[in-house]
N, C-alpha and C positions, 0 to 999 in steps of 0.2 A: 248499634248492638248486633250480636250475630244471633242467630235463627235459631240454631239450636243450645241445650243447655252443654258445656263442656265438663264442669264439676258444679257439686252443692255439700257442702256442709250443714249438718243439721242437729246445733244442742252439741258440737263438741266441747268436749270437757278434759285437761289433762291437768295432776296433779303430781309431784315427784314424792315428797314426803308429807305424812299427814299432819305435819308442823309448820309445814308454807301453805301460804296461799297459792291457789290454783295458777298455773303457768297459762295456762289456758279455761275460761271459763264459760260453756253455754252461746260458743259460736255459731252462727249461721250465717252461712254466704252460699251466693249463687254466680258463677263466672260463664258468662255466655263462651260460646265458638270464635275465636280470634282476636279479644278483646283480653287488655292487659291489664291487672290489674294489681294496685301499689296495695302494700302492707305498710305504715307507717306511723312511728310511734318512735319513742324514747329507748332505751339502753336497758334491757330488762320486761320490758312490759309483754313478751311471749308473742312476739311477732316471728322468730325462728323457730321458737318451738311450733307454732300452728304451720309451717312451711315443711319442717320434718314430719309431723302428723299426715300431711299430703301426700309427702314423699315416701313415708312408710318406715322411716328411721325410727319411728316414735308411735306407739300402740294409744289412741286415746280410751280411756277408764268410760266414758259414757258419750254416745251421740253416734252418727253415722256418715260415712264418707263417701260420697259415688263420685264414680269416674267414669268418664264417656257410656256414660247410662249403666255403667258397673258397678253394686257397691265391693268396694275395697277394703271397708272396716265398717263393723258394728259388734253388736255386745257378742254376735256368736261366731264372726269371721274376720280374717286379717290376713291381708296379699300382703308377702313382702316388697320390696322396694323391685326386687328385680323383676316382678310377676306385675309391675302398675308400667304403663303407656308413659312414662314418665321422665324427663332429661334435665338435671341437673346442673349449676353454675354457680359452684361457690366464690367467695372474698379469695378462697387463694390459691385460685386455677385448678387446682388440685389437677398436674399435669405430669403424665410419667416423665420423669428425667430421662429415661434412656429411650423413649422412644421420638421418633420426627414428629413434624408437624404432622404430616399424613396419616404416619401409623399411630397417633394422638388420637385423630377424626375418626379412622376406621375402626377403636376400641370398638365403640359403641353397636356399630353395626356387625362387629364380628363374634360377638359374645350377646346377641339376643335369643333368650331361652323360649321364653312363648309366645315373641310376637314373629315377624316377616323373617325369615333368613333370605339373606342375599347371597348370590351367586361371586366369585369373584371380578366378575365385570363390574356388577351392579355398584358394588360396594368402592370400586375404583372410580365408577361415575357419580357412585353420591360422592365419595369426597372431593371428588374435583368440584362440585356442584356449591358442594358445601365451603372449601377453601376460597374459592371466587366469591359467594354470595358475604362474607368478610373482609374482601380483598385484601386476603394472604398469597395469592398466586405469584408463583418464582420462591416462596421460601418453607417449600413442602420437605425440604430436605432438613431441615435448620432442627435441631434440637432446642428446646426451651430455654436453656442457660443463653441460646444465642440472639433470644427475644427480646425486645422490653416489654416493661407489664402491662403497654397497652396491646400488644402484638399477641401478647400470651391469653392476654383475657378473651381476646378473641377467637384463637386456637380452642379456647373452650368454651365459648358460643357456638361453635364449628360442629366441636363434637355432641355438644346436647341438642343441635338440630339435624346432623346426619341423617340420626334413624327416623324422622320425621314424628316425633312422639304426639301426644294426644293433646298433653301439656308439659312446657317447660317452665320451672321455681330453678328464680335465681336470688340466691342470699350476699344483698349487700356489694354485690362484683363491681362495682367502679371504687369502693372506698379504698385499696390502696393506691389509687394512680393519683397522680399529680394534677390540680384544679384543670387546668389546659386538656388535658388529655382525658378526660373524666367528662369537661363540657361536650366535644366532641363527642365521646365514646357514644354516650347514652342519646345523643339524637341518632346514631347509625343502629344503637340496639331497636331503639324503636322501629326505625326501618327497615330492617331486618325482619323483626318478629313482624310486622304488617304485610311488609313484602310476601310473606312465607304464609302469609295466614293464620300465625302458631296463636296458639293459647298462651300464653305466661300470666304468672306472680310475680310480682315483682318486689322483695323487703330491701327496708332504706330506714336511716336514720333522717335522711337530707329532704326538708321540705321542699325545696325546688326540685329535684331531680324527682320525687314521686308524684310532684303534680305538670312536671315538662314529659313526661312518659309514659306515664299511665292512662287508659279509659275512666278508670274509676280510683277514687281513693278509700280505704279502711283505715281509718286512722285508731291504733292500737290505745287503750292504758290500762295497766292491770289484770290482761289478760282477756278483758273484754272491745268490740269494739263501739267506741264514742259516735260513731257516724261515716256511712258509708255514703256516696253520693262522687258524683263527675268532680274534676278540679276545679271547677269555676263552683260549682254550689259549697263546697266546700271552703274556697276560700272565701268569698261572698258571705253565706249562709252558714256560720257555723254552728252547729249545736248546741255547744257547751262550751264553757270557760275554758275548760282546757282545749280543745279543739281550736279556739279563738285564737289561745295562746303560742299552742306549739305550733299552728301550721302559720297563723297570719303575722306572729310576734307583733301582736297588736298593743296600746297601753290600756293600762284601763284607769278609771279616775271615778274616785266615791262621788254622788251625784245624790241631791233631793231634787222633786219635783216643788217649786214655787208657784207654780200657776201658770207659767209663759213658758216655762223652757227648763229645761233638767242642768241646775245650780252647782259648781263646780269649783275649786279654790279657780282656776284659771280662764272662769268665764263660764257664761250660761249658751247652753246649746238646745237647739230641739229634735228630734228624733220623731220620725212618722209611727203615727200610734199602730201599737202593734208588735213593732220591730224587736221584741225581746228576745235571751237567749233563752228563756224560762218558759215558752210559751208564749202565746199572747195576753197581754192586761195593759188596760187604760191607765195611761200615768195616774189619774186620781187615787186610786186602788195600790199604790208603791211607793212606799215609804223613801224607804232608802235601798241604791243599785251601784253598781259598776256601772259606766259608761264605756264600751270598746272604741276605739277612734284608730283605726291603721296607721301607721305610722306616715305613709303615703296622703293623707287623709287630712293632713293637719297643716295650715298655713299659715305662714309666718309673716308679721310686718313689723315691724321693728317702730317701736312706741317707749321712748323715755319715762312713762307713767307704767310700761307695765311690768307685773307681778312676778313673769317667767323671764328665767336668765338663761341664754347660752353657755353651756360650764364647757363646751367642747364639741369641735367638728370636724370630721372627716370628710376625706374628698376619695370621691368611687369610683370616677371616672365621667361615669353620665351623671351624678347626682351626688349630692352632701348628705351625709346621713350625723343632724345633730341630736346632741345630747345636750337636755333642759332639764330644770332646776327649779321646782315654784317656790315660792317662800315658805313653805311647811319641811320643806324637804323631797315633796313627790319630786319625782325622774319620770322625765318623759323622750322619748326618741319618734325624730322626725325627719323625715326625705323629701328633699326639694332637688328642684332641678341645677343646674351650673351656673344658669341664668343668676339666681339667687344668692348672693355670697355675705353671710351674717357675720360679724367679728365677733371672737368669742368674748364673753362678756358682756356683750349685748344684751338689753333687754327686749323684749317681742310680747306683742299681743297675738292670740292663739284665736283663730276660726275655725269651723270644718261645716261642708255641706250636710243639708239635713238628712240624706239618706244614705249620710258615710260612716253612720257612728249605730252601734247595737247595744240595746240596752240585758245585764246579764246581773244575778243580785238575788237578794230577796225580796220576798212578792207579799209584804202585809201590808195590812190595812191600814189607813193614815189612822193617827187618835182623834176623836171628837174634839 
């Protein structure tokens, strides 16, 4: 974590029309000095909008924004976008066509109203500084059209770190590239933003990319967030069903407690007391739950007696990811390794270690 605070949100609130629900609702977040940190969530749930509230695109109705110990918005003031410390990376480069690589980079630093002006040495040595720490060096001449879009995304990482801002929000910037170029891209954005120090946000629809990149996750729904916390607590540990769901695509399987182990169409498992998404409670005290079981989580042995069919399987390279079938109809998806190869149609008995499954449900009372 770094030392000092970089931004804090506190109770932001944004609403478009008094007919929808709020885009944004009673946020609070704190982003230390140099630590990056993901916005992730679903198609909708106001994860851009609170990244524009940052950036000043977007005025929020209630709550308070400080920036590098400055506030930037509250009920009685509001810095525009060009008056905040702040460098920008959208989804679609948003890169002048008629200008170079260079004069792309230089925008930035040559149209600063009230922070640093540069001399034009200076502003020659941050883009050289800047094009290298990308490694676009030799194509400072090239105009955009002559990029591809991993080249161009870069070009505009380039330019929201020239002027060394306070903090950089970037919306979404690998989803048009191509999966190859997209793996890549986002381990050099990380190294980049660490190497430099920077602050960033980072929004993402892509559970892997917001927990391979980020210090911290926010996982968005509805405008509020579900639970903030490092990538390992988050996927580990997650809060809530939806958190469980969207970030770990885990199954879940209705479950009573019998006395020995929480009863399942596909077999009884136990779970270390405690382990709820609902809080903590004693199995005795829970009727009926969801049990989560990672997909990663669940093993398979292949058993002529059992209940779960393989209806289909993929092969991933490193691992098979099946799709099962209980006799009710439940669906369930499982990842094994290469070593493992089930024929589809196969039947398989279903295990999982006890401290790989989270129980998530309602929390009443057994009947007398």
């Amino acid at each position: 974590m770094g030392q000092s605070v970089i931004l804090q949100l506190e109770n932001i609130s944004k609403q478009f029309s008094p007919n929808l629900p709020p885009a944004v609702s009673s946020v609070s977040l704190t982003l230390h000095q140099g630590d990056i940190l993901g916005l992730l969530g679903p198609s909708g749930c106001g994860k851009t909008t609170l990244l524009r509230l940052i950036a000043g695109f977007e005025r929020p109705q209630a709550g308070i924004i400080t920036l590098a110990e400055q506030i930037v918005a509250d009920s009685r003031r509001w810095l525009p976008p060009e008056r905040r410390d702040v460098g920008m990376v959208f989804q679609d480069y948003a890169l002048f066509p008629h200008l170079t690589v260079a004069s792309n980079v230089a925008f930035g630093l040559k149209n600063r109203r009230r922070f640093r002006r540069y001399s034009p040495k200076q502003v020659n040595h941050q883009v050289e500084q800047a094009i290298a720490l990308v490694g676009l060096q030799g194509l400072e001449n090239r105009y955009p059209h002559e990029l591809s879009g991993g080249q161009q995304q870069r070009v505009a990482l380039a330019r929201a770190i020239a002027p060394q801002p306070a903090l950089i929000l970037l919306d979404e910037p690998l989803s048009n590239l191509d999966v190859q170029v997209r793996l890549r891209l986002r381990q050099e954005v990380r190294h980049i933003l660490k190497q430099t120090g920077t602050s960033a946000i980072f929004v993402t629809h892509d559970q892997e990319e917001a927990l391979s990149i980020c210090d911290r996750v926010a996982v968005i729904r509805h405008g509020k967030i579900e639970q903030l916390d490092t990538p390992e607590m988050i996927y580990q540990e997650p809060a809530s069903r939806f958190v469980a769901e969207f970030v770990t695509q885990a199954n879940f399987l209705p479950a009573h407690w019998n006395g020995q182990g929480w009863e399942t169409e596909v077999g009884c498992f136990r779970v270390q007391a405690g382990e709820t998404g609902n809080g903590k409670a004693e199995p005795s005290s829970i009727s009926l739950v969801e049990l989560m079981i990672r997909q990663e989580d669940i093993q398979l042995e292949p058993d002529e007696a059992g209940e779960v069919v393989v209806r289909d399987r993929q092969f991933l390279g490193r691992e098979y990811r099946y799709s099962l079938v209980g006799s009710s109809g439940l669906e369930l998806q499982a990842r094994t390794t290469v070593e493992q190869s089930l024929p589809i149609g196969s039947r398989v008995r279903l295990s999982i270690a006890s401290t790989a499954s989270k129980i998530f449900g309602s929390c009443c009372s057994d009947p007398a």
